[in-house]
C-alpha positions as CSV (number, residue, x, y, z in Angstrom):
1,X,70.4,-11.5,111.2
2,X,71.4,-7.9,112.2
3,X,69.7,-6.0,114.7
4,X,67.2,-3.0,113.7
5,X,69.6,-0.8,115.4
6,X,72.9,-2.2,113.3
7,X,70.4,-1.3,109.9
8,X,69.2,1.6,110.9
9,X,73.0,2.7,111.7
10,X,73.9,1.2,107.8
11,X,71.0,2.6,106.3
12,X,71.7,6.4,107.7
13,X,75.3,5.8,106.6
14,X,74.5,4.8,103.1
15,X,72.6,8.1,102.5
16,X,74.9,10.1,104.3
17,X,78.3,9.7,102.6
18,X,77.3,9.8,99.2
19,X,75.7,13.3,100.4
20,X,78.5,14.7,102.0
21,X,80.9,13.4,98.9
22,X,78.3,15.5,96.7
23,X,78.4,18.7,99.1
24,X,82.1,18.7,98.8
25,X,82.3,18.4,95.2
26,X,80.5,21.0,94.7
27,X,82.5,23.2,97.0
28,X,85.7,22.5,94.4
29,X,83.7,23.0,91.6
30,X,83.1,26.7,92.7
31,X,86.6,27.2,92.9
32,X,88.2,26.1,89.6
33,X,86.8,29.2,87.3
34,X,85.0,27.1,84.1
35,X,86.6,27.9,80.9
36,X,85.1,29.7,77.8
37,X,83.9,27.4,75.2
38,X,86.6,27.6,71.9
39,X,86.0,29.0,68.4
40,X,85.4,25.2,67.0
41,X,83.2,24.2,69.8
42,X,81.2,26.9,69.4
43,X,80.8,26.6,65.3
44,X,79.8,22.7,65.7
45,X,77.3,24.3,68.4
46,X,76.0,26.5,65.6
47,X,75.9,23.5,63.5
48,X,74.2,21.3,65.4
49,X,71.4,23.5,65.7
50,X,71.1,24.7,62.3
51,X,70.9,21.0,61.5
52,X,68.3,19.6,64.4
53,X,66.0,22.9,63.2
54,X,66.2,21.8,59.5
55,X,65.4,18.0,60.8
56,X,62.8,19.0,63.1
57,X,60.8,20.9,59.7
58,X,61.1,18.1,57.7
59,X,58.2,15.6,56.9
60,X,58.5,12.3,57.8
61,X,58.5,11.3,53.7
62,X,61.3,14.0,53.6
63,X,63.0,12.6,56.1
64,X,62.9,9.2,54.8
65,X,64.6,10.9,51.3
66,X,67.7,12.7,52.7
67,X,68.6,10.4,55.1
68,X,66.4,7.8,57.5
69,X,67.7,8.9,60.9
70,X,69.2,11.8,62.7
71,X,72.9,10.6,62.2
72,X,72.9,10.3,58.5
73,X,71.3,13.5,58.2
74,X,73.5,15.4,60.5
75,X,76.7,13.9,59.0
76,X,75.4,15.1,55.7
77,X,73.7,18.8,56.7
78,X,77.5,19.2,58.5
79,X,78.9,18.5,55.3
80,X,77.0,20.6,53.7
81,X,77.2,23.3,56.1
82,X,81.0,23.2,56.1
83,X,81.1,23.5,52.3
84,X,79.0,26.5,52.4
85,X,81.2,28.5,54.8
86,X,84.4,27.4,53.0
């Protein structure tokens, strides 16, 4: 059986490393500058909101009609959405 001291020793170690490993990743994440989202990501963005707004207004009954869940719907309202802008 270890001794309180040899657990109180891997206890303080166990919360200390993963804490320094997360102070040091943040340090490099300051350095490398985070790049601009692209023109595609930032259409599906568009999208995706468009279509969770239109999902969110819909009545349950109307919801069941156009598709039962949030991934059928969203595959279609993209569709859709794509067609329209074409």
């Amino acid at each position: 059986m270890p001794s309180p001291l040899f657990r109180t020793i891997l206890a303080t170690l166990l919360v200390a490393a993963p804490a320094a490993a997360f102070g040091q990743a943040s340090q490099n994440s300051e350095l490398a500058p985070r790049r601009e989202p692209s023109v595609r990501s930032l259409a599906a963005r568009e999208r995706q909101r468009k279509c969770g707004a239109e999902w969110r207004a819909l009545a349950p009954p109307e919801k069941a009609a156009q598709g039962p869940r949030w991934p059928q719907y969203y595959s279609k309202c993209v569709r859709r959405l794509k067609e329209q802008r074409a």
